[in-house]
C-alpha positions in Angstrom: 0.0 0.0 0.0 2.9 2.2 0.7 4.4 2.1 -2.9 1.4 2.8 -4.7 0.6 5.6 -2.5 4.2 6.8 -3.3 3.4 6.0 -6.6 0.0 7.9 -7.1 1.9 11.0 -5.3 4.9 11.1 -7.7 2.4 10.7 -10.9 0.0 13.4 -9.5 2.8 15.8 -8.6 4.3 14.9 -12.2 1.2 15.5 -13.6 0.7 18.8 -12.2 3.7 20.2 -13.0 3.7 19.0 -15.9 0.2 20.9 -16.6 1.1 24.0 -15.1 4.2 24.0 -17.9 1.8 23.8 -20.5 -0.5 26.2 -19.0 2.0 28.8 -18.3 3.7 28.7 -21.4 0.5 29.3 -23.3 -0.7 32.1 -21.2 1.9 34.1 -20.4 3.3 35.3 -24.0 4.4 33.7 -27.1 7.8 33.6 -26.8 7.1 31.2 -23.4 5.1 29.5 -25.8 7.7 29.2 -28.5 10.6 28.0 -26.1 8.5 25.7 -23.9 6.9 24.0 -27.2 10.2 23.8 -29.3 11.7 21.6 -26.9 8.6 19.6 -26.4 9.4 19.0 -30.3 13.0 18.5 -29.6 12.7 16.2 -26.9 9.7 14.0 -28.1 11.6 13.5 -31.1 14.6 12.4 -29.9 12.5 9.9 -27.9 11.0 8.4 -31.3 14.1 8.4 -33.1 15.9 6.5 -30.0 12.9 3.6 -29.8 13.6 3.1 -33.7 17.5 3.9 -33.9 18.1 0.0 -34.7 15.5 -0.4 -37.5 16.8 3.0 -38.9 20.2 1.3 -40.5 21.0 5.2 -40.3 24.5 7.0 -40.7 26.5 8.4 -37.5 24.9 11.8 -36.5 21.6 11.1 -37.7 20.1 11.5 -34.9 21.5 15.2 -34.0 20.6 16.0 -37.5 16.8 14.8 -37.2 16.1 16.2 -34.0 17.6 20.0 -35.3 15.2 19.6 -38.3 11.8 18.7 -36.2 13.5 22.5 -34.5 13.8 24.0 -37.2 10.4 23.0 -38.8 8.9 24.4 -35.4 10.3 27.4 -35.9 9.4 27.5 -39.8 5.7 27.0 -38.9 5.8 29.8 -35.7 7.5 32.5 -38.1 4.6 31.4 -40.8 1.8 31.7 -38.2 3.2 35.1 -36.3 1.8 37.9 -38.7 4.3 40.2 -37.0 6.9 38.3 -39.6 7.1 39.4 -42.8 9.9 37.2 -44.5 7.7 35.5 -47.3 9.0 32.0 -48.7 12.5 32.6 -47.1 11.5 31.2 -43.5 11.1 27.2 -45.6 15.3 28.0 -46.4 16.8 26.3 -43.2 14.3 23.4 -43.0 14.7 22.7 -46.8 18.6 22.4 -46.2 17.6 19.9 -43.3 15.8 17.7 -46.1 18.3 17.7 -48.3 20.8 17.3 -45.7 19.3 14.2 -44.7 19.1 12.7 -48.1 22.6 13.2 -48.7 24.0 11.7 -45.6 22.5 8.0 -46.5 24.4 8.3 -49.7 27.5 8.1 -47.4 26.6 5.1 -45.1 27.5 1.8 -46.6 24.5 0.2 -45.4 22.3 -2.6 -47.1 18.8 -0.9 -46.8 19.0 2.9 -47.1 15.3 3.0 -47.6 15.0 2.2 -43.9 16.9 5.1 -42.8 15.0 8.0 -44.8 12.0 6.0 -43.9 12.3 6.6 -40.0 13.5 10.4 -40.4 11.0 11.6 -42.5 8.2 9.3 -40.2 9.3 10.8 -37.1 9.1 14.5 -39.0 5.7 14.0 -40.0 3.7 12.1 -36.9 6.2 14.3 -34.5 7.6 17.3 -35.1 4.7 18.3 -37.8 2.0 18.3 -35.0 3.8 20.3 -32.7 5.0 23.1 -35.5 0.9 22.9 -36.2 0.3 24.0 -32.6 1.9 27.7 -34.0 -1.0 28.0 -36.1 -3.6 26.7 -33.4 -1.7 30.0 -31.6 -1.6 33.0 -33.8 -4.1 32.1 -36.6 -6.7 31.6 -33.8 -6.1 32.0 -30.6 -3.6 30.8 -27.4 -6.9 29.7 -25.6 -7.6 27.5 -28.4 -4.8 25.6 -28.3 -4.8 25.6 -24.8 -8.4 24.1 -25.1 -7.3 21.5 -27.0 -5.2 20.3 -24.6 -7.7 20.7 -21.7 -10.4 18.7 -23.8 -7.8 16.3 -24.2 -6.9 15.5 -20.9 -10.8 15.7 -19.4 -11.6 13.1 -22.0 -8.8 11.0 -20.5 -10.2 11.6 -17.0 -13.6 10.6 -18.4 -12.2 7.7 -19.8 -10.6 6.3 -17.2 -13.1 7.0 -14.5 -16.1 5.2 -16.4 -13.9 2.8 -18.0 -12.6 1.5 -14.7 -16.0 1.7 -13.1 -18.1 0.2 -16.3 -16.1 -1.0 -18.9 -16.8 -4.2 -20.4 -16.9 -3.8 -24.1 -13.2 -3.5 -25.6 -12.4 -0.4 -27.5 -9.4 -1.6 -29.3 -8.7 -4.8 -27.4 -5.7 -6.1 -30.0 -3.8 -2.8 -29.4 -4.8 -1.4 -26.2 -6.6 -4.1 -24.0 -7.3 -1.9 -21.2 -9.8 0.4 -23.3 -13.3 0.4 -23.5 -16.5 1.6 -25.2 -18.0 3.0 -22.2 -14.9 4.3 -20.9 -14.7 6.5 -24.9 -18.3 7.6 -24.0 -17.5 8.5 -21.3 -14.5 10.8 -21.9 -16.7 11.8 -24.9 -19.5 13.2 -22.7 -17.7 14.2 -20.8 -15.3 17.3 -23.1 -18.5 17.9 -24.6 -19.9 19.0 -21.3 -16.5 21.2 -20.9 -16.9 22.5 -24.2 -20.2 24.0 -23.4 -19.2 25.6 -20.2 -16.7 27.0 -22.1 -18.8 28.5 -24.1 -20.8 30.3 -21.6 -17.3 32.2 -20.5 -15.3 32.2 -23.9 -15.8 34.1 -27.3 -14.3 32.7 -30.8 -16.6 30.2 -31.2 -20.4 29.5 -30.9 -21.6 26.8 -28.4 -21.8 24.1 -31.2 -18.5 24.8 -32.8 -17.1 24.7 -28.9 -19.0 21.4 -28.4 -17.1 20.0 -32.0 -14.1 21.3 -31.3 -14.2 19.2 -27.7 -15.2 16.1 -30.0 -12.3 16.2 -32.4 -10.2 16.2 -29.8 -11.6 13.6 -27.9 -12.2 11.3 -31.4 -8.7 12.0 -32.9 -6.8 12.1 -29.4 -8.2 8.1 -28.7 -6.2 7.2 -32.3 -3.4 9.4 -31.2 -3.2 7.7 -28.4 -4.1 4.1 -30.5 -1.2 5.0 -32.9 1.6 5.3 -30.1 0.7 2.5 -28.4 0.6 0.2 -31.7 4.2 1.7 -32.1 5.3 0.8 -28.8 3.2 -3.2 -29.1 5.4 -3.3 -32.5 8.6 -2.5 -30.8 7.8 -4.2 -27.5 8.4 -1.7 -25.2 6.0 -0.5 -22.3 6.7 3.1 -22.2 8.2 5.1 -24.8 10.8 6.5 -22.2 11.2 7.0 -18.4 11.9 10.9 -18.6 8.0 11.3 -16.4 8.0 9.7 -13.5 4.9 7.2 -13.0 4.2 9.1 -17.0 6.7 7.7 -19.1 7.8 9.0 -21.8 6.7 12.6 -24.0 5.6 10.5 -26.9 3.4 8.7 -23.8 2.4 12.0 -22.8 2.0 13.5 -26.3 0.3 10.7 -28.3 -3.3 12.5 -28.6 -1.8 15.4 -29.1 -0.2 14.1 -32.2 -3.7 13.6 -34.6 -5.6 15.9 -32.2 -3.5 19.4 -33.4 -3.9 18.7 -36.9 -7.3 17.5 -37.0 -8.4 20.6 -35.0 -7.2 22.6 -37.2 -8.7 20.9 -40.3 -12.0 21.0 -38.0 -11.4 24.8 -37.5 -11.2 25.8 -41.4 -14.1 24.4 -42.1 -16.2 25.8 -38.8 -15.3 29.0 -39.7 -15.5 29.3 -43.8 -19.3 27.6 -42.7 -19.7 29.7 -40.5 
């Protein structure tokens, strides 16, 4: 009883920190925003690249060199969204040398299957770094509460989830990639962000009620196959966590995963609420 009371106390104080980061650096001015979030991308990457390194058959340094580019396309996508730039197409230069960059290098490596190596780098660009260079335009194009929402619907849907899951759940969500989740435990979580999204509407501007309430079901819909994704990742590579960084968390990407579909699918969700609207 004494360990998992230890246990529960080091993942809530985890937890709360780890919320009051996010919450912090979203509130109190973009360039909090911009620091805290780049090295979320950095270091989430790095975790991604490290759980694949021996699949990658990837040349010395690669790693260095993939973890600067998911930078570097962070900071290509804030410079885009910030209006206060005015750099046209020249903010894509550093990012484009990255690319090429990383072609090149295979060339170099006398390995068997070079496919394997651009394969992983450009994978952990696209499901990694490009979700958090998206949050930039979940910031300036719309506002820091929305993005900040996101991640609050996220996380109540969790709570939902877990709470009814654990008390009801019989019915298996996903049972052959995540066991432990459940149909009434995705209700749940469901209900439960669409019930946030509503008071949040009563208090907040930008959107109507019903573009609040979708907004909370993107989330929720897209953050369970974030969360699905990661963990068919991790069942694939046989590992638990995807790191140890968090204690009684795991890893960012463990951290991260709805976050991962959930950013660009809000957007998408956005775009279309507003030209309808």
């Amino acid at each position: 009883m004494a360990l998992s009371l230890k246990t529960l106390a080091i993942r809530t104080l985890t937890g709360a920190v780890f919320v009051a980061i996010i919450v912090g650096s979203i509130l109190y001015n973009q360039y909090s925003f911009a620091f805290v979030f780049a090295a979320f991308a950095a270091m989430a990457s790095a975790e991604f690249y490290r759980l694949v390194e021996d699949l990658t058959h990837a040349p010395r340094g690669t790693l260095f060199v993939d973890i600067l580019g998911s930078v570097l396309l962070f900071i290509t996508f804030y410079i885009y969204a910030d209006k206060n730039f005015d750099i046209s197409g020249i903010i894509t230069v550093p990012y484009l040398v990255y690319f090429l960059v990383r072609f090149i290098m295979q060339l170099y490596d006398k390995v068997e299957r070079p496919l394997e190596g651009w394969a992983y780098s450009f994978l952990g660009q696209i499901y990694v770094a490009l979700p958090f260079a998206m949050c930039n335009v979940l910031y300036f194009r719309f506002s820091p509460l929305i993005l900040l929402s996101l991640f609050v619907f996220i996380w109540v849907n969790d709570t939902g989830a877990y709470l009814v899951g654990c008390t009801i759940g019989r019915h298996r969500l996903f049972e052959r990639i995540s066991p432990k989740k459940s149909w009434e435990g995705f209700w749940g979580g469901l209900i439960l962000a669409a019930a946030t999204a509503y008071v949040a509407s009563l208090y907040l501007g930008i959107l109507n009620t019903w573009q609040w309430i979708g907004l909370a079901l993107v989330c929720s819909v897209f953050g369970t196959w974030g969360d699905l994704c990661e963990s068919l990742i991790k069942r694939s590579l046989n590992v638990k966590d995807s790191g140890k960084i968090l204690p009684g968390h795991g890893g960012w990407l463990d951290r991260f995963d709805s976050v991962l579909l959930a950013a660009p699918a809000s957007i998408l969700y956005l775009f279309i609420a507003f030209s309808i609207g």
